[in-house]
C-alpha positions as CSV (number, residue, x, y, z in Angstrom):
1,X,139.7,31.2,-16.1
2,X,139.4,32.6,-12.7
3,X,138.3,30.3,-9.7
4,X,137.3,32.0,-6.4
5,X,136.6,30.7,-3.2
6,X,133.1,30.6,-4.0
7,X,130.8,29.3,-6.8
8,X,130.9,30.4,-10.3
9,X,128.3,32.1,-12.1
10,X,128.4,29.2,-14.4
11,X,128.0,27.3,-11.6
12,X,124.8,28.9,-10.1
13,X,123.2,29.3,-13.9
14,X,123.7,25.2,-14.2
15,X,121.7,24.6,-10.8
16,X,119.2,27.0,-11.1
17,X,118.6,25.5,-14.1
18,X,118.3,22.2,-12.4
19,X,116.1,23.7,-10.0
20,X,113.6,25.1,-12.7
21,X,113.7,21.7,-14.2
22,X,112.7,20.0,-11.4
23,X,110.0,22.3,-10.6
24,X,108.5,21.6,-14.1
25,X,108.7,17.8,-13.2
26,X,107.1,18.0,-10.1
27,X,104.4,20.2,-10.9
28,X,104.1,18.1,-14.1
29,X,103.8,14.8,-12.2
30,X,101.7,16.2,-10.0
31,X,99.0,17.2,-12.5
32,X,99.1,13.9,-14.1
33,X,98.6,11.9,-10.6
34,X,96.2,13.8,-9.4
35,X,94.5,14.8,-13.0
36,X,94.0,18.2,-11.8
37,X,95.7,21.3,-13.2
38,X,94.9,23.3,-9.8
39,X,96.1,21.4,-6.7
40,X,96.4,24.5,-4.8
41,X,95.7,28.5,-4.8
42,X,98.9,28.6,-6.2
43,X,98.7,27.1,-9.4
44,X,95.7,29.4,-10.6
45,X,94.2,31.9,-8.3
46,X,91.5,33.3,-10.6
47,X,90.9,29.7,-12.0
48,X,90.2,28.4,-8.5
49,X,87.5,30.8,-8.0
50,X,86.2,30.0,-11.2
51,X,86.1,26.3,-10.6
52,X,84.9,26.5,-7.6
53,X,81.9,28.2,-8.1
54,X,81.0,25.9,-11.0
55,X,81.9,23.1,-8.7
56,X,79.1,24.5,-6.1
57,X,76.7,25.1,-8.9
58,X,77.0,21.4,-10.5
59,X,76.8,19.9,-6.8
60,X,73.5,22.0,-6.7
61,X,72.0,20.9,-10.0
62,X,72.8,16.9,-9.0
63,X,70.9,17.8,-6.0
64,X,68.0,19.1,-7.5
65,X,68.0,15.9,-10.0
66,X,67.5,14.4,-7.1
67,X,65.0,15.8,-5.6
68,X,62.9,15.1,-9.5
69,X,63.4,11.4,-9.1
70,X,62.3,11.5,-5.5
71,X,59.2,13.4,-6.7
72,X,58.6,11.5,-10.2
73,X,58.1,8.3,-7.5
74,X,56.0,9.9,-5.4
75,X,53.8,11.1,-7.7
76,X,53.3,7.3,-9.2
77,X,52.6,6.5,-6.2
78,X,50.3,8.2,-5.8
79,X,49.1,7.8,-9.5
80,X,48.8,4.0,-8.7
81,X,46.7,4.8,-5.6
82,X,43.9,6.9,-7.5
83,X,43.8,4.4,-10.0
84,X,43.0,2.1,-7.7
85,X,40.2,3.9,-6.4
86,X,38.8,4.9,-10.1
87,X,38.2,0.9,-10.6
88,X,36.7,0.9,-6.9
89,X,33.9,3.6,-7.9
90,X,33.6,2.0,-11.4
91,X,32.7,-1.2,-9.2
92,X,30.1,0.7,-6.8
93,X,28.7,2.3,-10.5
94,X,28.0,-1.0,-11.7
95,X,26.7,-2.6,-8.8
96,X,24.2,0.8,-8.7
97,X,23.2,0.3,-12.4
98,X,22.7,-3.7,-11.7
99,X,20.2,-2.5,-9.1
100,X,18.5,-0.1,-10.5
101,X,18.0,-2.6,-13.9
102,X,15.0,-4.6,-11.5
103,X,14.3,-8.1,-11.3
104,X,16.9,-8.2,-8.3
105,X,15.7,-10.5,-5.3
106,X,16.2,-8.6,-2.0
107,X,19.3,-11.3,-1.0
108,X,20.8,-10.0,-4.5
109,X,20.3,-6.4,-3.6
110,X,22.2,-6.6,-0.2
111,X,24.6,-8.7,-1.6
112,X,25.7,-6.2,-4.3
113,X,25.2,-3.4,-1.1
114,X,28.0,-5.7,0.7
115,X,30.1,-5.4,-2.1
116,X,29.8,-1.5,-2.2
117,X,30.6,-1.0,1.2
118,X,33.9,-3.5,1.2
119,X,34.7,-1.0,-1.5
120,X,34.1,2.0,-0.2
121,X,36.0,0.9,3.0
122,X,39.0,0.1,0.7
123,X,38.4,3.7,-0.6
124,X,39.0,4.8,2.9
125,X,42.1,2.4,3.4
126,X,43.8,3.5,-0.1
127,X,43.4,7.2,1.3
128,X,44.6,6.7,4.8
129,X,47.8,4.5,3.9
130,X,49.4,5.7,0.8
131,X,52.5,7.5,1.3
132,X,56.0,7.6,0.2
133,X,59.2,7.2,2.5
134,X,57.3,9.0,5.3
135,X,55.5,11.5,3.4
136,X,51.6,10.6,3.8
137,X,50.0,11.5,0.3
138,X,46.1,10.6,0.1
139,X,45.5,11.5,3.3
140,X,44.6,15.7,3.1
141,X,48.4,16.7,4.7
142,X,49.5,16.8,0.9
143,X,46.8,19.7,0.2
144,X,46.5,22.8,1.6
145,X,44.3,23.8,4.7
146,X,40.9,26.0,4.1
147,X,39.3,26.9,7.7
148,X,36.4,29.7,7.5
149,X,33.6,28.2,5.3
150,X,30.3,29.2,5.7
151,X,28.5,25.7,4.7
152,X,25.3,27.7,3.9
153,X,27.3,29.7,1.1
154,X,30.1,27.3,0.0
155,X,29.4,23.9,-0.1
156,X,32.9,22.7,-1.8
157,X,35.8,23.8,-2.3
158,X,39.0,22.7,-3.7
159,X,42.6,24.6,-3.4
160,X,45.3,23.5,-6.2
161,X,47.8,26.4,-5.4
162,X,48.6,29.1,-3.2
163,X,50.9,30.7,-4.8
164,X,53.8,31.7,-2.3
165,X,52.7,30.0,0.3
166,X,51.7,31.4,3.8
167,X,47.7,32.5,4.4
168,X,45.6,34.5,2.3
169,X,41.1,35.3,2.5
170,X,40.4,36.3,-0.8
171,X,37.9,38.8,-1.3
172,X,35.1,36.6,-2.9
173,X,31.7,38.0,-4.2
174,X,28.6,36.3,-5.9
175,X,27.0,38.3,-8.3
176,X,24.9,35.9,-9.9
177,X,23.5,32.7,-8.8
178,X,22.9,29.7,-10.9
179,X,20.0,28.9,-11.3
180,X,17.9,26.2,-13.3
181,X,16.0,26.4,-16.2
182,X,12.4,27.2,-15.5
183,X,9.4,27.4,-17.6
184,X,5.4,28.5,-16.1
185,X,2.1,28.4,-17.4
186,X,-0.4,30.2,-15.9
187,X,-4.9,29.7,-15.4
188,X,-7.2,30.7,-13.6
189,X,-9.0,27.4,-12.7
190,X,-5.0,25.7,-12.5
191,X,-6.6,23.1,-14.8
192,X,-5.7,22.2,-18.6
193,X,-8.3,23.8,-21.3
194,X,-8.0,20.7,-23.7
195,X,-6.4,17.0,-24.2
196,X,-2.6,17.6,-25.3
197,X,0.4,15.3,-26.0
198,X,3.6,16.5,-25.0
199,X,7.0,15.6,-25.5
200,X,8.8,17.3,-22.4
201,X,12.7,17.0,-22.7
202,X,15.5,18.0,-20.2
203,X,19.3,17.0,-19.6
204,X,18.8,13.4,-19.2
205,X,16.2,12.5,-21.9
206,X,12.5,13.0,-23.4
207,X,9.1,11.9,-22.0
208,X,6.1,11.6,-23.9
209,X,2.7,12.5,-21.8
210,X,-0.6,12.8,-22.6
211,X,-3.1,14.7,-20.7
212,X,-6.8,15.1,-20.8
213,X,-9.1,18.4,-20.3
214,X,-10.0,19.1,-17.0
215,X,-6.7,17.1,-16.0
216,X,-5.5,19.8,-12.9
217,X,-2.2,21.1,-12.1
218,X,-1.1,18.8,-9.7
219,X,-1.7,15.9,-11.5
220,X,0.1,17.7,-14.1
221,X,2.9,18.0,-11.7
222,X,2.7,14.4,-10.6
223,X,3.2,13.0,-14.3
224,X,6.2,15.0,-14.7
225,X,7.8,14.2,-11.4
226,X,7.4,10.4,-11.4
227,X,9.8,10.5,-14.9
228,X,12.1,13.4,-13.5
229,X,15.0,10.6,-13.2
230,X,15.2,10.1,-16.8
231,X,14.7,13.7,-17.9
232,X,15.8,15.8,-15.3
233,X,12.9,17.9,-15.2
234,X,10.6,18.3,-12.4
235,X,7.2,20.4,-11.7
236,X,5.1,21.7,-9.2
237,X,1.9,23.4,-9.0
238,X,1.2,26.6,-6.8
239,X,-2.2,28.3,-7.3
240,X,-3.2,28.9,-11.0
241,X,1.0,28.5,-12.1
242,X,2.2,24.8,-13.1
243,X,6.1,25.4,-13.3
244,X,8.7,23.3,-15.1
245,X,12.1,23.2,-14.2
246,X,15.7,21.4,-15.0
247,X,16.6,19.1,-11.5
248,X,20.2,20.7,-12.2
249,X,21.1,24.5,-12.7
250,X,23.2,26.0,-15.2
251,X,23.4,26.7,-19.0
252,X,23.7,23.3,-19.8
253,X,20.5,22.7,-17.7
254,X,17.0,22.9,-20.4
255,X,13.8,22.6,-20.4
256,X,11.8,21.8,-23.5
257,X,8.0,21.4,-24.4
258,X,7.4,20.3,-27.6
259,X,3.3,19.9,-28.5
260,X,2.9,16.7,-30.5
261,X,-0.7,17.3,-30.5
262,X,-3.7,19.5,-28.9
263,X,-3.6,22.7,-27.7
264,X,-1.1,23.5,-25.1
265,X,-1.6,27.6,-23.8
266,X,1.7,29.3,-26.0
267,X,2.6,26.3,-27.7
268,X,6.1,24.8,-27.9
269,X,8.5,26.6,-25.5
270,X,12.2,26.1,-24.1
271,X,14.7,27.3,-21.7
272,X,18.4,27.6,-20.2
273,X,19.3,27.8,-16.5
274,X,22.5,30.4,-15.5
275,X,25.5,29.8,-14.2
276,X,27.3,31.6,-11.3
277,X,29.2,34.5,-11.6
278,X,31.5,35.8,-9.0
279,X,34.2,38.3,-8.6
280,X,37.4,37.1,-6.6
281,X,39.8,39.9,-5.8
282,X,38.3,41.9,-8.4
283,X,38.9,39.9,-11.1
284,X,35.3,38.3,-12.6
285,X,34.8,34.7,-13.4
286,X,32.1,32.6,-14.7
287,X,31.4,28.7,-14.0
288,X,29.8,25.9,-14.9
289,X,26.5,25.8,-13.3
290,X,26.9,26.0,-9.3
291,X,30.8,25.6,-9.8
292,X,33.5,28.3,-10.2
293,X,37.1,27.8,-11.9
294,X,39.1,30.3,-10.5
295,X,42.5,30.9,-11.7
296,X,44.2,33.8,-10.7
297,X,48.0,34.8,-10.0
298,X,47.7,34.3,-6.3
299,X,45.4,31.1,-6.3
300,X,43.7,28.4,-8.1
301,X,40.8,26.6,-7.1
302,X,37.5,25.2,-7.9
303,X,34.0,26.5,-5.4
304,X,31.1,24.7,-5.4
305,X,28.1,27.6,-4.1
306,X,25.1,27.0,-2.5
307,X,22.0,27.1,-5.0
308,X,20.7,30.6,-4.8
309,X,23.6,32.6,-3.0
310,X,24.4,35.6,-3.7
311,X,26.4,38.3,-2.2
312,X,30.0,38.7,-0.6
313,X,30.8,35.0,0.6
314,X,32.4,34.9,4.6
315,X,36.1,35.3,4.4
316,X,37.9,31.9,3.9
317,X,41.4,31.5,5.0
318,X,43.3,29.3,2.7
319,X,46.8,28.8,4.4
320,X,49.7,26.6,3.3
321,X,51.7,25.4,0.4
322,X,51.0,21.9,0.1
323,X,53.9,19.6,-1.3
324,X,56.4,21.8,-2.5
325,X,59.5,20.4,-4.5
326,X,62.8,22.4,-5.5
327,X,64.0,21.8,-9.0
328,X,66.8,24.4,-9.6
329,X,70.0,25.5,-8.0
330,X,68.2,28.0,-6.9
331,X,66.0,27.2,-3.5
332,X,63.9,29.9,-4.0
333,X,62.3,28.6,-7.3
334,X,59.5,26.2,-6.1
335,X,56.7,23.9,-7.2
336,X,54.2,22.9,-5.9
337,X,51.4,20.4,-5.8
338,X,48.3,19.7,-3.9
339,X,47.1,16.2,-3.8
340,X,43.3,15.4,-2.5
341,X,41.9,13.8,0.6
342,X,40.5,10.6,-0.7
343,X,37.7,9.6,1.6
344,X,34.5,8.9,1.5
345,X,33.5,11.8,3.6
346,X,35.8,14.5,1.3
347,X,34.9,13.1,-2.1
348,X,31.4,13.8,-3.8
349,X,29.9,17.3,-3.9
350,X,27.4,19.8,-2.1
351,X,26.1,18.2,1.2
352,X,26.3,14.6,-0.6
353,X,29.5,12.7,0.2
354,X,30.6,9.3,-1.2
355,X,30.0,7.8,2.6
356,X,25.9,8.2,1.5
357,X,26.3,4.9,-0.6
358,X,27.1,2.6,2.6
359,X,24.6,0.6,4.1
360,X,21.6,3.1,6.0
361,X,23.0,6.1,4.0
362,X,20.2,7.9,1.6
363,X,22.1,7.0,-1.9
364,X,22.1,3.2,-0.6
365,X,20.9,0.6,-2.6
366,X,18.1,-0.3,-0.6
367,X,17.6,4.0,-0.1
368,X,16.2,3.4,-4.3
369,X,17.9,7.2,-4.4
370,X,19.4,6.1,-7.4
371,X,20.0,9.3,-9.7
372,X,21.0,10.4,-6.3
373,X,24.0,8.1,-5.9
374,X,25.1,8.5,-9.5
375,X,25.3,12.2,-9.2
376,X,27.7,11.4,-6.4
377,X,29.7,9.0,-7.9
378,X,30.6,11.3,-10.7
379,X,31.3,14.1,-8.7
380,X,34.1,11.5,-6.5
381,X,34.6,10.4,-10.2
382,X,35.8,13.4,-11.5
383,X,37.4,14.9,-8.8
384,X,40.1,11.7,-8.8
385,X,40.5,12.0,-12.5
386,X,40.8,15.9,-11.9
387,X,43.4,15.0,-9.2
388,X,45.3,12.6,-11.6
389,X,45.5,14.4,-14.2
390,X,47.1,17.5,-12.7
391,X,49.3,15.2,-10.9
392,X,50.2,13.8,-14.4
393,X,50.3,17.2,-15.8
394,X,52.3,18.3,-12.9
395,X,55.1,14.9,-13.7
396,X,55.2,15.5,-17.1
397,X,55.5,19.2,-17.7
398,X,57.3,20.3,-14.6
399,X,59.3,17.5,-13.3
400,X,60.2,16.0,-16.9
401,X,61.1,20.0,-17.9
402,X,63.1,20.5,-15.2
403,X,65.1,17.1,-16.1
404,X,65.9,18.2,-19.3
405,X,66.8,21.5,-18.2
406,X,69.1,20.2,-15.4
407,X,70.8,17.7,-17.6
408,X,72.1,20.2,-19.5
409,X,73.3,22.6,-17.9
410,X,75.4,19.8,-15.8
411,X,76.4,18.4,-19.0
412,X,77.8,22.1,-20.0
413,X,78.8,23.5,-16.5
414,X,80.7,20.1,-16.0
415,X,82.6,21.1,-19.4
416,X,83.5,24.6,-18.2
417,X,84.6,23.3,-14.6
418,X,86.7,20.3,-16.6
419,X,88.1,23.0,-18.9
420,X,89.6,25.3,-15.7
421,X,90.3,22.6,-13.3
422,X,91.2,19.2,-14.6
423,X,94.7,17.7,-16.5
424,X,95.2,18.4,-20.0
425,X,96.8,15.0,-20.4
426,X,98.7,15.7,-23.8
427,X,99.3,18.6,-22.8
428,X,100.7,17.6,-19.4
429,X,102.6,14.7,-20.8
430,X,104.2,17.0,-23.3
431,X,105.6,19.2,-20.4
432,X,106.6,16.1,-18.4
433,X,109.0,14.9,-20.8
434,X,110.5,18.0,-21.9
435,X,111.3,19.0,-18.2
436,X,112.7,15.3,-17.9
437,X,115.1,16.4,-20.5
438,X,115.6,19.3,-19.2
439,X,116.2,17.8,-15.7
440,X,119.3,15.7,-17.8
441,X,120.9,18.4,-19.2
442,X,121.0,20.9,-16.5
443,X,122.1,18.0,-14.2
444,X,125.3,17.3,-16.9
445,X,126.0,20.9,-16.9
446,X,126.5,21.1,-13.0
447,X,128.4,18.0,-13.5
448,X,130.3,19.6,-16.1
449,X,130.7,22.7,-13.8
450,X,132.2,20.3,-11.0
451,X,134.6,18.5,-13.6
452,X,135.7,21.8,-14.9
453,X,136.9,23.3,-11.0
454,X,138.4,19.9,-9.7
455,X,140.7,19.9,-13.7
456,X,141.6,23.6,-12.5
457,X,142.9,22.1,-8.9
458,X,144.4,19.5,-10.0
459,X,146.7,22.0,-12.6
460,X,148.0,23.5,-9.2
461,X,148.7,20.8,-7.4
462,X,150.8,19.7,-10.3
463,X,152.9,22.7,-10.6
464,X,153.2,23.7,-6.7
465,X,154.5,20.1,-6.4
């Protein structure tokens, strides 16, 4: 055996040994205390990057589940609100029906008109006061902002998106009018040849009227108009022509004269209004009598036009993006919804507002307007339910779909990122105990080592003694 003055190469295997093993059993205790396999660059460079990137991408995804919930709210709030105000105009239709039944005392009739204007004051309240956090909803901030509209060519409009935000004037042209359905008889002496019995139908119902010979075209015309509230049809006489036509316009607007008996110029007869037609950046849509869906990949919206326009409508300037939510990782991928402005001076259609049932207005009570004041409540009627529904459609398609979608992919990013970064704890525990033992045996072989040099000195000591 030789023995220097320094140490063996026994002796520097044995601790190196026991410095490996305790490496092991620090990194291994480490791992299990923190329950993280990378506690520093070190430990995984590539895996770091890796894990970090997923860590970034689940923080973004719990951010935009967030942002669902917070939405999800606001929209039942919201919800709640217009629901609210459906029962308020069912109340106002009911009074409106109770009056027009007859047999009312005057003191009954401003009695229900006090009821209709405490609700149409809550209307206003409901629209002014509903918000969420700080976010006013029902108030027309929540929609987007049209400026430009000649009144005399649109008389309504409604934006639902505006796809990408910012300002856009769509290039709008009419190139057909609605217009209602219209039949005329013509004579000479504007007076009827022979007695008739006709049974004149429109939208709203059928009236029976008979008519004597000699009977003239205005008194025609005056039958007809005193029962235009329950068929929809109205006439009027203008020289030797006694025209019929629908109160509304559009296809679903007819006129109908069926001869029950007599003689009555061609006999039974019929006809069909049109509905608008109009071209919005070149694409061509049709509506529904004076209304126009339009639905294009830049906008939708709904545009009420004045009864006879036609031609290229004053540019509008529809500018903003409403409420618009972030439900991906990605900021860039928005939605967005427009809520209305519920008011009594927003909701109704054309030039009659839901404000024209208070007291003095022309659809009050004591106004007798009451076809009027029905139209107008189921204009305001359907434009909440329109409202609600996309909101609902909005909830349950996009939000709900964007849950779902969110959910999983944390569930499966979170696996990946466990995978690279956490403690396999078998694993772990596994390596802890065999660098335990290895800690053991390398610290008896430098104990061994030690044992081995001071036997050697002792040998000399002995035999120099």
């Amino acid at each position: 055996m030789r023995i220097g003055s320094g140490l063996s190469g026994i002796d520097l295997t044995a601790q190196q040994n026991l410095l490996q093993a305790f490496t092991q059993l620090s990194q291994s205790s480490v791992r299990l205390a923190t329950m993280q396999r990378i506690n520093s660059g070190a430990d995984d460079p590539a895996g770091l990057i890796a894990a970090e990137e997923l860590r970034a991408e689940i923080t973004a995804i719990r951010a935009a589940s967030d942002n669902a919930a917070r939405a999800r709210g606001m929209i039942r709030v919201a919800d709640s609100a217009m629901s609210e105000v459906s029962g308020l105009l069912n109340t106002i239709r009911g009074n409106l029906v109770s009056a027009a039944g007859g047999g009312l005392s005057d003191a009954e009739t401003a009695a229900l008109q006090m009821e209709n204007d405490a609700a149409l004051e809550a209307i206003n309240r409901i629209g002014g006061s509903t918000s969420f956090g700080s976010q006013s909803l029902l108030d027309g901030s929540a929609g987007f902002h049209v400026s430009g509209v000649n009144a005399a060519q649109v008389t309504d409009i409604q934006v639902y998106a505006n796809a990408g935000g910012g300002t856009q004037t769509p290039n709008i042209e009419v190139t057909q009018a609605a217009e209602a359905a219209t039949l005329t008889f013509s004579d000479a002496d504007a007076t009827l040849d022979a007695d008739v019995t006709l049974a004149l139908t429109g939208t709203e119902g059928t009236v029976t009227l008979e008519f004597a010979a000699g009977t003239t075209f205005d008194q025609v015309s005056a039958a007809v108009n005193t029962s235009s509230d329950s068929t929809g049809v109205a006439a009027s006489a203008a020289g030797g022509d006694l025209t019929f036509s629908s109160t509304a316009v559009g296809s679903d607007a007819t006129v109908s004269i069926e001869v029950l008996d007599g003689a009555f110029y061609a006999g039974d007869a019929s006809a069909a209004g049109t509905d608008v037609v109009a071209s919005v950046d070149g694409a061509e849509f049709t509506g529904q009598g004076n209304r126009l869906e339009i639905s294009t990949a830049t906008l939708q919206a709904d545009i009420e036009f004045a009864q006879g326009f036609t031609g290229e409508v004053d540019p509008i300037t529809i500018s903003g993006d409403a409420m618009t939510f972030v439900f991906s990782p990605r900021v860039g991928n928005t939605s967005t919804l427009a809520l209305p402005n519920i008011s009594t001076s927003t909701l109704g259609r054309g030039a009659d507002r839901l404000g024209d049932l208070a007291s003095g207005g022309s659809a009050s009570l004591a106004s007798g307007n009451f076809a009027q004041a029905m139209d107008v409540l189921d204009a305001a009627r359907g434009q909440v339910l329109g409202a609600r529904t996309r909101a609902g459609a909005f909830e349950r398609y996009t939000i709900e779909a964007s849950e779902r979608v969110l959910g999983s992919m944390e569930v499966n990013l979170s696996s990946a990122f466990s995978q690279i970064f956490d403690t396999d704890v078998a694993a772990e525990t596994s390596n802890a105990i065999r660098a335990q033992i290895l800690v053991q045996a390398a610290t008896s072989s430098v104990m061994l080592a030690g044992q081995s040099r001071g036997m050697m000195a002792g040998l000399l000591q002995t035999a120099f003694a």
